[in-house]
C-alpha atoms as a printed R data frame, in Angstrom:
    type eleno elety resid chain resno       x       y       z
1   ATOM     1    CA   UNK     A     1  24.000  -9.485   7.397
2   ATOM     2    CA   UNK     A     2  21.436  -9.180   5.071
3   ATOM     3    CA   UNK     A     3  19.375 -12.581   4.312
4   ATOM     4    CA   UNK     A     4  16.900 -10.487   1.640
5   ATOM     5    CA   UNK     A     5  18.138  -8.128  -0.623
6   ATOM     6    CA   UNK     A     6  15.597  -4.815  -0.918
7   ATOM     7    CA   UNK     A     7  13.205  -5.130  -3.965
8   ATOM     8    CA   UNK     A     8  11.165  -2.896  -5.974
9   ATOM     9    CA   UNK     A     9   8.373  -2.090  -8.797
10  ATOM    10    CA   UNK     A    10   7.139   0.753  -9.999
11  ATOM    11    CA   UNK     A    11   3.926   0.739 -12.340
12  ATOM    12    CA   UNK     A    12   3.249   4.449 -13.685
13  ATOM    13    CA   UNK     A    13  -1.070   4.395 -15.079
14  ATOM    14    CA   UNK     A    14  -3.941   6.331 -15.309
15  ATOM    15    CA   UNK     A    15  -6.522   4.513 -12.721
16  ATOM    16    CA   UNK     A    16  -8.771   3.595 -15.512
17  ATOM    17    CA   UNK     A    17 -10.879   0.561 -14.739
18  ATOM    18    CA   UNK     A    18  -8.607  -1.906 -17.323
19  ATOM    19    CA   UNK     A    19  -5.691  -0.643 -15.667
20  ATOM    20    CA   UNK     A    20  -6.602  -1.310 -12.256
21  ATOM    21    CA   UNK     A    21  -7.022  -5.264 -13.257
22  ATOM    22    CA   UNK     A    22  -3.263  -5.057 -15.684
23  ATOM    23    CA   UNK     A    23  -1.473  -3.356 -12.414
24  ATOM    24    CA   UNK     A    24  -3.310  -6.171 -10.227
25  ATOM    25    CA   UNK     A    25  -1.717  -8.908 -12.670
26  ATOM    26    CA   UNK     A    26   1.400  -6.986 -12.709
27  ATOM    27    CA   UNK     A    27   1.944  -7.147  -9.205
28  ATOM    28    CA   UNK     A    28   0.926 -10.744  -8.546
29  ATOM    29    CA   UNK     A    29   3.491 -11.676 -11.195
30  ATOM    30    CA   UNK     A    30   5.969  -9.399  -9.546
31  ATOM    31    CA   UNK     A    31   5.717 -11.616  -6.017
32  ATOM    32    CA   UNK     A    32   5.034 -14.637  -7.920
33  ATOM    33    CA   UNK     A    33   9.084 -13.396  -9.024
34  ATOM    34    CA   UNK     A    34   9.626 -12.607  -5.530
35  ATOM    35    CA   UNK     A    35   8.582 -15.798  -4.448
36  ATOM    36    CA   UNK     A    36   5.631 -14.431  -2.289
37  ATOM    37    CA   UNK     A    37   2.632 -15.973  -3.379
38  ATOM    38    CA   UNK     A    38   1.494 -16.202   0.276
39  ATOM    39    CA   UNK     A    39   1.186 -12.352  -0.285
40  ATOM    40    CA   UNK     A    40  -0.594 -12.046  -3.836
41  ATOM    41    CA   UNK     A    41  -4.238 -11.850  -2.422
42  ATOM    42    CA   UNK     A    42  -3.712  -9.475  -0.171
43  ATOM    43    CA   UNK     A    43  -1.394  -7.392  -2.394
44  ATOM    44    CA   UNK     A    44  -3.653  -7.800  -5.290
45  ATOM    45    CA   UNK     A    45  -7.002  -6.736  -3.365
46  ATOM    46    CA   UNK     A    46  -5.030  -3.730  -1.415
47  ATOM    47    CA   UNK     A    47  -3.526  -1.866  -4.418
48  ATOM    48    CA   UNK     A    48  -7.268  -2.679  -6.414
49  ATOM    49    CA   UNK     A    49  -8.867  -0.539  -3.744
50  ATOM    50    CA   UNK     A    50  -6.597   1.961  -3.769
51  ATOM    51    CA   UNK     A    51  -6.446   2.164  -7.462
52  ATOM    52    CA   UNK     A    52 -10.330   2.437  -7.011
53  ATOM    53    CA   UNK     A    53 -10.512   5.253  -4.934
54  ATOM    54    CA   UNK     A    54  -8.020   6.957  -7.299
55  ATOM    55    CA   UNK     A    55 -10.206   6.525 -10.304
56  ATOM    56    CA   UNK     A    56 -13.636   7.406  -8.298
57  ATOM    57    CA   UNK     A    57 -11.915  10.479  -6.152
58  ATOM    58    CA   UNK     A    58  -9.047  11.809  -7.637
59  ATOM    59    CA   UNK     A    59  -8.811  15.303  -9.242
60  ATOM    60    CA   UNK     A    60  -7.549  17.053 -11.543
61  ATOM    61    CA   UNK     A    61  -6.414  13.626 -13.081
62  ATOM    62    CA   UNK     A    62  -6.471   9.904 -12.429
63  ATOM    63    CA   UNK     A    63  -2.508   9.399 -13.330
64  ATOM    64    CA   UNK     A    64  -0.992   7.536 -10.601
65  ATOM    65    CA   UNK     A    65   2.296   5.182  -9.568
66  ATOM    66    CA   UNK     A    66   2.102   2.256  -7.577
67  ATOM    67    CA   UNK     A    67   4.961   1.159  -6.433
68  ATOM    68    CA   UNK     A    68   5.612  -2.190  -4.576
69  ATOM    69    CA   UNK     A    69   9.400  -2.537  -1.757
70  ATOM    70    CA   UNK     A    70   9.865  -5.850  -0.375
71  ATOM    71    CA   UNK     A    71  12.528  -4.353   2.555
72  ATOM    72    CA   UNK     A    72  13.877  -7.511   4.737
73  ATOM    73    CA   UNK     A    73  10.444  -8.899   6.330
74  ATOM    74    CA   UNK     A    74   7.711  -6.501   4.991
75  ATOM    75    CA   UNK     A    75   6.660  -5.802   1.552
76  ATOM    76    CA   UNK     A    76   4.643  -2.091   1.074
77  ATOM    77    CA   UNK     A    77   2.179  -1.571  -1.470
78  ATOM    78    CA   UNK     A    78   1.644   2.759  -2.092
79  ATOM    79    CA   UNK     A    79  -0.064   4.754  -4.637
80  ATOM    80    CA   UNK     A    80   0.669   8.297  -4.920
81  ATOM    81    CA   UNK     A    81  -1.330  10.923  -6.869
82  ATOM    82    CA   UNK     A    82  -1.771  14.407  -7.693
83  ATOM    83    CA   UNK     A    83  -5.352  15.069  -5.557
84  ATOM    84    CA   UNK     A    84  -4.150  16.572  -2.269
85  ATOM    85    CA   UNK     A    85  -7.562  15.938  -0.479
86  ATOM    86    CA   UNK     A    86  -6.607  12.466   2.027
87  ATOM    87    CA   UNK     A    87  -9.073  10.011   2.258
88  ATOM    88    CA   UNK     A    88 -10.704   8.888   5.434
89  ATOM    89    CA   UNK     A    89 -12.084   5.716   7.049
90  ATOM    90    CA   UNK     A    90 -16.290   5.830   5.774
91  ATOM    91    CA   UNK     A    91 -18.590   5.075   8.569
92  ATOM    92    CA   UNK     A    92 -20.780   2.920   6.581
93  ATOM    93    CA   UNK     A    93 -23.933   1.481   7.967
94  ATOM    94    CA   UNK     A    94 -24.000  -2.234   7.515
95  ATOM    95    CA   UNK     A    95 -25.915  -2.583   4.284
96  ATOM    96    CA   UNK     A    96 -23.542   0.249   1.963
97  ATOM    97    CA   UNK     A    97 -21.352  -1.375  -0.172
98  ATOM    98    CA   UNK     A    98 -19.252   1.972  -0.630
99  ATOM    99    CA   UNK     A    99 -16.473   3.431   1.055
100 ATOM   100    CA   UNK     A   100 -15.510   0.202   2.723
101 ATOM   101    CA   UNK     A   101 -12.027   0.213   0.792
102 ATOM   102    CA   UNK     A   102  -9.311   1.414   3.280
103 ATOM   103    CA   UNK     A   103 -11.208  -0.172   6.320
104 ATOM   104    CA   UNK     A   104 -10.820  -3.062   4.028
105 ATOM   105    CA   UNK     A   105  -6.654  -2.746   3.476
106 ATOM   106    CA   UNK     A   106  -6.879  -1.596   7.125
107 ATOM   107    CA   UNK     A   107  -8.147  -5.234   8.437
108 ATOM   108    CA   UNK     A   108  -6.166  -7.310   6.291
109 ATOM   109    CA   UNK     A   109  -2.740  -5.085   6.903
110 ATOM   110    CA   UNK     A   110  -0.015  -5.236   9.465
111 ATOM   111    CA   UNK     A   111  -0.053  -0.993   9.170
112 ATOM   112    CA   UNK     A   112  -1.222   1.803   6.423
113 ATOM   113    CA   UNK     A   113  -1.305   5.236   6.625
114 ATOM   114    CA   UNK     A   114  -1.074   8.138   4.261
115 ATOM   115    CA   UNK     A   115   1.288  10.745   3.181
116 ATOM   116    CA   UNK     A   116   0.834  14.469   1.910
117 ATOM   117    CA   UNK     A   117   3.851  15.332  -0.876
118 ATOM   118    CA   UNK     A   118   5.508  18.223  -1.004
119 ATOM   119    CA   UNK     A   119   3.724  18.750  -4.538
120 ATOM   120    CA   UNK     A   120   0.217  18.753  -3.409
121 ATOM   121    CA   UNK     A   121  -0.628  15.182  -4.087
122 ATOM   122    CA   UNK     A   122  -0.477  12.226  -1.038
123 ATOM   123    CA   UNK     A   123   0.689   8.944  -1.273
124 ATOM   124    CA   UNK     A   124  -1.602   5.799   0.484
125 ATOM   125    CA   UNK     A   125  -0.081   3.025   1.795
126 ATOM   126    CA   UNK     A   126  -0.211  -0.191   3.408
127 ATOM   127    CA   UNK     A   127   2.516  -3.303   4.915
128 ATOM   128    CA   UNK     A   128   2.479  -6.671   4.925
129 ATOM   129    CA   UNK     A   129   4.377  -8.682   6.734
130 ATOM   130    CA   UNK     A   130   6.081 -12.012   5.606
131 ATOM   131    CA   UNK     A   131   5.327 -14.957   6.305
132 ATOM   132    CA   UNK     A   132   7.514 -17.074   8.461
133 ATOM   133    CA   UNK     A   133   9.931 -13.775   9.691
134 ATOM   134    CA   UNK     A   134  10.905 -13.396  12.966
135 ATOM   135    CA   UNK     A   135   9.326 -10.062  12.636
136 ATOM   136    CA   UNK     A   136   6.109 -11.261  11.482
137 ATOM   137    CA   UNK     A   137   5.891 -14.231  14.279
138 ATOM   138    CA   UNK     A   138   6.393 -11.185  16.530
139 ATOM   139    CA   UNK     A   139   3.782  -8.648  15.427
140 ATOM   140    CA   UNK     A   140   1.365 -11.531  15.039
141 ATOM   141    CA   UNK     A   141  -1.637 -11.135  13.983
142 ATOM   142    CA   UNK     A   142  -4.162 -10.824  17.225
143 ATOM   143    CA   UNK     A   143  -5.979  -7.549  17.850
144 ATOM   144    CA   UNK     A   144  -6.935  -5.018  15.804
145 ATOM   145    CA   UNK     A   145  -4.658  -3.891  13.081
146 ATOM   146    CA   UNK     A   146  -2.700  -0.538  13.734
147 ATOM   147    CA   UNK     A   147  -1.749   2.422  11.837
148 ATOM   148    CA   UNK     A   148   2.131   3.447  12.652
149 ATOM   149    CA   UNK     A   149   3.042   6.910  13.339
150 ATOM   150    CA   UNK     A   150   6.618   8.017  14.497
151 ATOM   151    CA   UNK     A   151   5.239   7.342  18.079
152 ATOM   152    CA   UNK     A   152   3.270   4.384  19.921
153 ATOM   153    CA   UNK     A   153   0.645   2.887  17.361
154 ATOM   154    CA   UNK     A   154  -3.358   3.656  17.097
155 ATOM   155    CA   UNK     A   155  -5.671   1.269  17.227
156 ATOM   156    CA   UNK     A   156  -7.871   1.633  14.204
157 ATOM   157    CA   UNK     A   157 -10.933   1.668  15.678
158 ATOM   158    CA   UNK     A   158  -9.837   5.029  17.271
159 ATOM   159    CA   UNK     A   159  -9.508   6.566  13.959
160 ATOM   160    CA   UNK     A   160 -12.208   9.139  12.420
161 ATOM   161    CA   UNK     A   161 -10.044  11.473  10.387
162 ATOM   162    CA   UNK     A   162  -7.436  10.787   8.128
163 ATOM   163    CA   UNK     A   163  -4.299  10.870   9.622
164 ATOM   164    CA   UNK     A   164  -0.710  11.490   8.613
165 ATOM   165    CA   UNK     A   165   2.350   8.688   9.067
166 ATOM   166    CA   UNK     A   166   5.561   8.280   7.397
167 ATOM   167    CA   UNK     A   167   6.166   4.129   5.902
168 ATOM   168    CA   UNK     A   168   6.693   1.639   8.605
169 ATOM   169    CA   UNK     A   169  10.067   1.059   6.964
170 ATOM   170    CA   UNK     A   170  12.578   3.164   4.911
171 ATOM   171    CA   UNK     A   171  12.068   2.302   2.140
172 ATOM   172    CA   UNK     A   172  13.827   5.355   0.352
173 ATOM   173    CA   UNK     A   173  16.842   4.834   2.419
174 ATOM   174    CA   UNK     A   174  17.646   1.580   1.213
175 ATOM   175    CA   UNK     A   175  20.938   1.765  -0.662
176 ATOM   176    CA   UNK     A   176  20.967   2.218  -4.057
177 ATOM   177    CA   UNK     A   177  23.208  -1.095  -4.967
178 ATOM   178    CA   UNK     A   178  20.773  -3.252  -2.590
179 ATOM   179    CA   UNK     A   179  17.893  -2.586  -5.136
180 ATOM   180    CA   UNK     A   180  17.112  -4.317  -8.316
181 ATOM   181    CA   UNK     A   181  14.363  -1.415  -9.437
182 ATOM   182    CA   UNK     A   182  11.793  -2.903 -12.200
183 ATOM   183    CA   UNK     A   183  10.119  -0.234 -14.127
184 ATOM   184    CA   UNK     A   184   6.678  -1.007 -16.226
185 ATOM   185    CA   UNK     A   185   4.550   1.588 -17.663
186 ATOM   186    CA   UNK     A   186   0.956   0.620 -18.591
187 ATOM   187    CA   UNK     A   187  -0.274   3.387 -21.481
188 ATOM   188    CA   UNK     A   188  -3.481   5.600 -19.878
């Protein structure tokens, strides 16, 4: 039996910098809906650095969707665009305030990882878990944070490259009647 019913949100934008703050308001309200607020921060300041590093790297174009699932006990926050080149994890000396972004969504993230598409763009990602789920009481939150491959889990600070993994959860596999899909579009 199913105690939480799959959810989801799309946002469609160009990564402009007025965007990035609308799609951060539109996805706190979207788990204040939810009734997550113990996730907004962390939502919020995830899909902001992503939606940074889409307007600062990205090529040809800055258009990007975030979308947002809430699947049983973990909520995933992705941005896909069209620049096939994958970001890594920046090995920043301690004053640089650049390139800290996914070491950023890395720490404060049960998992994240990134995706090539079959159309020559990649999709970033990262999971939280909910509060007060068997599955989060489980994972805990000790240790370093780990990025989730179809195989036993990396610690992060063995990472140098970008790397490759599929969503912690299937979240395209959800049935089709067990989603309540919310579509905004914010005009680039």
């Amino acid at each position: 039996m199913i105690s939480r019913p799959n959810k989801h949100c799309t946002v469609e934008l160009q990564a402009l910098p007025p965007r990035i703050g609308q799609v951060r308001r539109i996805v706190s309200a979207q788990l204040r809906y939810w009734h997550l607020d113990q996730l907004i921060d962390s939502a919020a300041l995830g899909v902001t650095e992503l939606l940074t590093n889409v307007h600062r790297h990205a090529e040809p174009d800055k258009r990007c969707t975030v979308e947002i699932d809430l699947v049983l006990d973990q909520l995933t926050v992705s941005v896909r665009d069209h620049d096939p080149r994958l970001p890594r994890l920046a090995d920043n000396d301690a004053g640089s305030t650049h390139g800290r972004g996914l070491a950023l969504v890395a720490a404060f993230s049960s998992s994240w990882g990134v995706q090539e598409r079959h159309d020559g763009g990649k999709v970033v990602w990262f999971a939280l878990d909910v509060p007060g789920t068997k599955a989060a009481a489980q994972r805990g939150r000790a240790g370093l944070p780990t990025v989730t491959f179809g195989r036993p889990a990396l610690e992060l600070s063995t990472l140098q490259e970008p790397v490759l993994v599929e969503p912690p959860v299937p979240v395209r596999a959800a049935a089709l009647h067990d989603r309540a899909p919310v579509r905004s579009a914010v005009p680039g």
